[in-house]
C-alpha positions as CSV (number, residue, x, y, z in Angstrom):
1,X,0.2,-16.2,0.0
2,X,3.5,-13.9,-0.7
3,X,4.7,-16.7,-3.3
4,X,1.5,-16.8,-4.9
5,X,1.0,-12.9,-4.3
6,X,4.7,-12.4,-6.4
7,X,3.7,-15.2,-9.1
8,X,0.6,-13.0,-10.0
9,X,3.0,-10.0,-10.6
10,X,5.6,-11.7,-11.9
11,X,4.2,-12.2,-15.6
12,X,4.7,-8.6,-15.7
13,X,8.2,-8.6,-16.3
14,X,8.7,-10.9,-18.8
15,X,10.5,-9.9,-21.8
16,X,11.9,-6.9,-20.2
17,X,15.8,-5.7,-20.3
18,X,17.3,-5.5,-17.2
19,X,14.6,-7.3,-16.0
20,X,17.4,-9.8,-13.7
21,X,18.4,-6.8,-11.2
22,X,15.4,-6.3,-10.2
23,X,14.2,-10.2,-10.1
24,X,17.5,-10.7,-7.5
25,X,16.1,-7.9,-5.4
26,X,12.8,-10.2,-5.1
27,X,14.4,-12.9,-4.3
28,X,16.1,-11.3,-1.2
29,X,12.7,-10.3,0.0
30,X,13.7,-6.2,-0.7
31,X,10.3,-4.4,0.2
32,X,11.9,-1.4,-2.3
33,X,11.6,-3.9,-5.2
34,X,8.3,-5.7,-4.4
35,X,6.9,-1.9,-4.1
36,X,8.6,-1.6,-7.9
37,X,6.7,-4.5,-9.0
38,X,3.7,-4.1,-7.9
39,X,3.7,-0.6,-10.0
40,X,4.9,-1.8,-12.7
41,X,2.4,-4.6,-12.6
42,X,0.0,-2.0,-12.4
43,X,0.9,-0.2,-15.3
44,X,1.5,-3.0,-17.8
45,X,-1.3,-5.4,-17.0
46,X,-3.9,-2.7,-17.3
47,X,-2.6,-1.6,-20.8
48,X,0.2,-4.9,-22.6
49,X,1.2,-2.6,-25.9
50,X,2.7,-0.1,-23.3
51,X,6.3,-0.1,-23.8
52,X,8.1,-0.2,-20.3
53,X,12.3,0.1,-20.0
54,X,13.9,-0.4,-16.4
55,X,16.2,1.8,-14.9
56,X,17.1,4.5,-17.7
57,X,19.4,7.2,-17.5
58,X,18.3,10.3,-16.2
59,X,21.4,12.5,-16.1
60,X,23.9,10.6,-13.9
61,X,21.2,8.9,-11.8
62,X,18.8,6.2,-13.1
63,X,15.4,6.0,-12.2
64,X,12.9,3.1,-11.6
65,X,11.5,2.7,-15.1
66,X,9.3,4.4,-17.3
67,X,6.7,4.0,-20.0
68,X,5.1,5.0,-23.0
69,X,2.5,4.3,-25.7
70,X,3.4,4.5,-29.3
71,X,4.9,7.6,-30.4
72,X,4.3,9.7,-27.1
73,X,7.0,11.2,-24.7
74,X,8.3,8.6,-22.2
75,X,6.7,8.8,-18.4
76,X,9.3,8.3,-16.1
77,X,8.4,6.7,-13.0
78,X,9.8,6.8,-9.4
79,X,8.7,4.6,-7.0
80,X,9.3,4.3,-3.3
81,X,7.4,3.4,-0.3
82,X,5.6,5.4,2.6
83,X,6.3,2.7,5.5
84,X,10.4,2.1,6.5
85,X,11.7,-1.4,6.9
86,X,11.7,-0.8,11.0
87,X,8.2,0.7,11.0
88,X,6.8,-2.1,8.7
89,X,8.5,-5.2,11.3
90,X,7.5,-3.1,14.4
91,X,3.9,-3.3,13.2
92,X,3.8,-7.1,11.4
93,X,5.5,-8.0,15.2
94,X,2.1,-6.4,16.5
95,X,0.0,-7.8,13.7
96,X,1.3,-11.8,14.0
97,X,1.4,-11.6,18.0
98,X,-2.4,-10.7,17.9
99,X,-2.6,-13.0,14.9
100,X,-1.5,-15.8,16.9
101,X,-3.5,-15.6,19.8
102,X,-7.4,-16.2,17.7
103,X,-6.1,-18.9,16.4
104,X,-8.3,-21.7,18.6
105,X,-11.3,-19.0,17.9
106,X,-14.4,-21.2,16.2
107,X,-15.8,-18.5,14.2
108,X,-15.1,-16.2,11.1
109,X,-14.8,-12.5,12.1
110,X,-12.6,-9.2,11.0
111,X,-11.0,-7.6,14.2
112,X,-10.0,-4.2,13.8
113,X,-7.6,-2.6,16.1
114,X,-6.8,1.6,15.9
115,X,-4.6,2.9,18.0
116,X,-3.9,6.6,19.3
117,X,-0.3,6.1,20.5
118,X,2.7,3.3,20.2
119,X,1.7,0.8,22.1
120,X,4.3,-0.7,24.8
121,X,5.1,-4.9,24.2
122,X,3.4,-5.4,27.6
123,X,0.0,-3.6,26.4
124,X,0.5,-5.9,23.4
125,X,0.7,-8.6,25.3
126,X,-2.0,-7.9,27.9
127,X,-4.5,-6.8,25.0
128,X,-3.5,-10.3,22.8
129,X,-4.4,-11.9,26.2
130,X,-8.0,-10.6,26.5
131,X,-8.8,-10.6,22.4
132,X,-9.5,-14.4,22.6
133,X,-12.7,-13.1,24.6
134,X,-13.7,-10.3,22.7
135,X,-14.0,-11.5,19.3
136,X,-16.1,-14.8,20.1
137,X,-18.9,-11.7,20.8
138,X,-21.4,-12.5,18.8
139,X,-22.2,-9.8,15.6
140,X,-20.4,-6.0,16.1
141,X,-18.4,-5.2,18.5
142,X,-16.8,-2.2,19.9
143,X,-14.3,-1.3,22.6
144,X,-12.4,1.2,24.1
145,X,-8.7,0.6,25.4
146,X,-8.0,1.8,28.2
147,X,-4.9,4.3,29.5
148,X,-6.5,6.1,26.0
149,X,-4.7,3.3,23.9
150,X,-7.0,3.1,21.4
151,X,-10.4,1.0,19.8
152,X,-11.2,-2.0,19.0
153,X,-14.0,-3.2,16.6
154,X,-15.1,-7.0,16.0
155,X,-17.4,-7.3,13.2
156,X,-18.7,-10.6,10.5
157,X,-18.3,-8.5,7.2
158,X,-16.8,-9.9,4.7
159,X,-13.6,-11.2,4.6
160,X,-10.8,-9.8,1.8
161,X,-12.2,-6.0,2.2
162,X,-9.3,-3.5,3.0
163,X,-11.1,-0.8,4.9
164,X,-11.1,1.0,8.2
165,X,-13.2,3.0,10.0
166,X,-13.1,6.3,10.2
167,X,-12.5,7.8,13.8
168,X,-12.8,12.1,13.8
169,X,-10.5,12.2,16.5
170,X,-7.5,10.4,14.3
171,X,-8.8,12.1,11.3
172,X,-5.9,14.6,10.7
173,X,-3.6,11.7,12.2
174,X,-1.2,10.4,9.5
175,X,-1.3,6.8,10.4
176,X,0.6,3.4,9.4
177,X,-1.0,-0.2,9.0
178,X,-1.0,-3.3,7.7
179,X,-3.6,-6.3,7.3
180,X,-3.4,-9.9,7.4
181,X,-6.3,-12.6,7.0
182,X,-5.4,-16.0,8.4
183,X,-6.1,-19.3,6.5
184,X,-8.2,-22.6,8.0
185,X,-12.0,-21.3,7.7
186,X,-14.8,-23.1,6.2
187,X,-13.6,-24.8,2.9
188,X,-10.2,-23.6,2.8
189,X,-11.5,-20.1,2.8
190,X,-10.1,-17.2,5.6
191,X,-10.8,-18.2,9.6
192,X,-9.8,-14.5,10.4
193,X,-8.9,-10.7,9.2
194,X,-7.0,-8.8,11.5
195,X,-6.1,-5.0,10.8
196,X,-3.6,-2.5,12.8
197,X,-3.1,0.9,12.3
198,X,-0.8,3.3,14.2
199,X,-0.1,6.5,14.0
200,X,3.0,8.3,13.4
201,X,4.4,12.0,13.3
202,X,6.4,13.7,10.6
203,X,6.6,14.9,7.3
204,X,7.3,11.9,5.2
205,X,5.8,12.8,2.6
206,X,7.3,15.7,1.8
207,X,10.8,14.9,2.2
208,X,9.4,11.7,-0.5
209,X,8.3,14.2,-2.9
210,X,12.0,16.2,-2.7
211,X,13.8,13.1,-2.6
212,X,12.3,11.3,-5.6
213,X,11.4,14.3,-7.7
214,X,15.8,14.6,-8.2
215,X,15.4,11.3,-10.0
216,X,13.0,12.3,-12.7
217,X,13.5,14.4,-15.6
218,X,13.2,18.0,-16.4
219,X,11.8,17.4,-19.8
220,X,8.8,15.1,-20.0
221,X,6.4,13.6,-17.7
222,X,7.3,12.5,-14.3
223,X,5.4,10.1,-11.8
224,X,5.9,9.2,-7.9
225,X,4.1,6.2,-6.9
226,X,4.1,5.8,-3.1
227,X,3.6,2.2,-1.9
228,X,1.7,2.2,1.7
229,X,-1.5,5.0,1.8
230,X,-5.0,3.1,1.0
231,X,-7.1,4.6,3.7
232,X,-9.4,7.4,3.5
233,X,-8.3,9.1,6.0
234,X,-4.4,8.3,4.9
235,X,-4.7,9.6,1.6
236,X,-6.6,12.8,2.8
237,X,-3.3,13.6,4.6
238,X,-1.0,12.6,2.4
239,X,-2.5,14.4,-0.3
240,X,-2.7,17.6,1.8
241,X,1.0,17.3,2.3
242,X,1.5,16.7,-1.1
243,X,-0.4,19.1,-2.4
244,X,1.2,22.0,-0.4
245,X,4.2,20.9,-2.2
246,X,2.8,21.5,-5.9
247,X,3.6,25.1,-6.4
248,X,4.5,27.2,-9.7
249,X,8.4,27.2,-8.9
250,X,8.6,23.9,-6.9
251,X,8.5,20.0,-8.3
252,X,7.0,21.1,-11.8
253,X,8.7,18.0,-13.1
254,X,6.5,15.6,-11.1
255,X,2.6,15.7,-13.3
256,X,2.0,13.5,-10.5
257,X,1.6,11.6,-7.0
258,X,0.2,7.9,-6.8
259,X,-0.6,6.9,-3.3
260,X,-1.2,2.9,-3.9
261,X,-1.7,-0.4,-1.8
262,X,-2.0,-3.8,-2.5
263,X,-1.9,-7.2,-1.1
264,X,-3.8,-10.6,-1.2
265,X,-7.1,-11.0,-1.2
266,X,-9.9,-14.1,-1.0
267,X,-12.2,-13.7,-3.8
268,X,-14.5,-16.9,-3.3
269,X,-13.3,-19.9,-3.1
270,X,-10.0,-18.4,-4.6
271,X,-6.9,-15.5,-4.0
272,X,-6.1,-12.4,-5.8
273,X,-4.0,-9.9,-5.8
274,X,-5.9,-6.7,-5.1
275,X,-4.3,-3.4,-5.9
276,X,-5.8,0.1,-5.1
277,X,-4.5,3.5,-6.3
278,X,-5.2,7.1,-5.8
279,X,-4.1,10.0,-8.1
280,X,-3.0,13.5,-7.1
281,X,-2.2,15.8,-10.2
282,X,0.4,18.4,-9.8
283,X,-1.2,21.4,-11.8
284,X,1.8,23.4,-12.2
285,X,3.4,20.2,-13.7
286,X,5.6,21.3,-17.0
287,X,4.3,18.4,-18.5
288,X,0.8,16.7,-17.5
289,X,0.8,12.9,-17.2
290,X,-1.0,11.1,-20.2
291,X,-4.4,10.2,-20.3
292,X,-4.3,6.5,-20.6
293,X,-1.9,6.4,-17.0
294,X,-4.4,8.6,-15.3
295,X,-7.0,6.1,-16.8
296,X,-5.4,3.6,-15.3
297,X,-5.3,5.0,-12.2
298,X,-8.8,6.3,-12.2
299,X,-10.3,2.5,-12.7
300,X,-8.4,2.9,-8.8
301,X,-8.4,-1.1,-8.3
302,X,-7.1,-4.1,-10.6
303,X,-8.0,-8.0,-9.1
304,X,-6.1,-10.6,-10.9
305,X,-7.1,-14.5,-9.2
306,X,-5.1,-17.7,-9.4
């Protein structure tokens, strides 16, 4: 799925200068440069007369890339991702150990698992041990962990849909997660969907928004696209973070903050590649973003199948 996931994307990049940099940084398996190309994907399959250039100057730094149509400014365009390489394996570890113990499980179902703290490896292991159980429950299901762990909920929607359900205790909870659908179901569609989500404590966001906003320009528009927030309860945090950020003397040359997710996705009896974006405007911005990338980002999903 990541080979045919990339091959979707990689269309995007043909013809493009300097294009070979960031194609080596694929093939090493950087997270950075798959985040890169999934926004630049984005961007260029929703609208093919945009011009795009990779990595231009900006001062003595370069930034990701930027874009423009016709005769506008350029839209420079920083891109970086909300989930660290340790965070990201600490939770796929979590996410293929529970994985791999439905896999003798006859049935199609989406398990969803929420939890209030880290999790130790031997409450991973005793919970993979009793999941077998649990999800051959017939219909919805819903469970408590105990030692205030977290929930679990067992359910037969369909398979593909990136959601999770909203719990009022976690709602002010900056969380992580990831999801992962395995293969081997009726007629070579999904058997399973598993989600995690965890949370964590600190103010990533904000140091993202100072971090990247040095790389953009002061002249012209200026975009940070933030690879990892789909949820709504995610991107009501992150946006309140963000947002505190926007003031009339601070970041004026960022006109913007994309929080965007994507990943694989059945679609019938085939795959896409499903990406989903949400838009906070700075409003004290020296330079607003233009109208066709906030269109862009408006129609919020793109689904491209193979």
């Amino acid at each position: 799925m990541d080979i045919v996931g990339t091959g979707l994307r990689l269309a995007c990049l043909e013809g493009l200068a300097k294009s070979e940099k960031l194609l080596e940084q694929i093939r090493r398996r950087d997270s950075s440069a798959d985040a890169e190309l999934t926004a630049i994907y984005l961007l260029r399959s929703s609208e093919t007369c945009a011009d795009l250039e990779l990595y231009p100057a900006v001062g003595t730094r370069q930034a990701d890339f930027r874009v423009r149509k016709g005769a506008e400014p350029w839209t420079t365009v920083e891109v970086t991702q909300a989930l660290v390489s340790e965070e990201q394996d600490r939770v796929h570890a979590i996410l293929r150990q529970v994985t791999d113990s439905l896999r003798d499980i006859d049935a199609q179902f989406v398990l969803e698992l929420q939890f209030r703290r880290e999790p130790t490896a031997e409450e991973i292991a005793t919970l993979s041990a009793h999941l077998p159980n649990f999800c051959r429950l017939p219909g919805q299901q819903s469970a408590e962990l105990i030692d205030g762990l977290g929930f679990l909920f067992r359910d037969e929607v369909e398979i593909g849909r990136m959601r999770f359900r909203e719990i009022p205790e976690l709602a002010n909870t900056p969380m992580i997660g990831l999801v992962m659908f395995q293969s081997g179901g009726p007629g070579g569609g999904p058997h399973h969907q598993v989600a995690v989500r965890i949370p964590f404590s600190d103010t990533r966001a904000e140091r993202f928004l100072s971090d990247e906003s040095k790389q953009l320009p002061k002249a012209g528009p200026g975009l940070i696209m933030i690879c990892g927030p789909t949820s709504t309860n995610e991107i009501r945090v992150w946006s309140t973070l963000v947002q505190k950020r926007f003031q009339p003397q601070m970041h004026t040359r960022v006109s913007g903050v994309a929080l965007f997710g994507a990943g694989m996705a059945p679609v019938g009896n085939r795959y896409g590649w499903l990406v989903q974006v949400s838009l906070i405007p700075n409003p004290h911005a020296h330079t607003p973003l233009p109208e066709w990338i906030r269109n862009v980002i408006a129609a919020s999903s793109t689904l491209e199948t193979k």
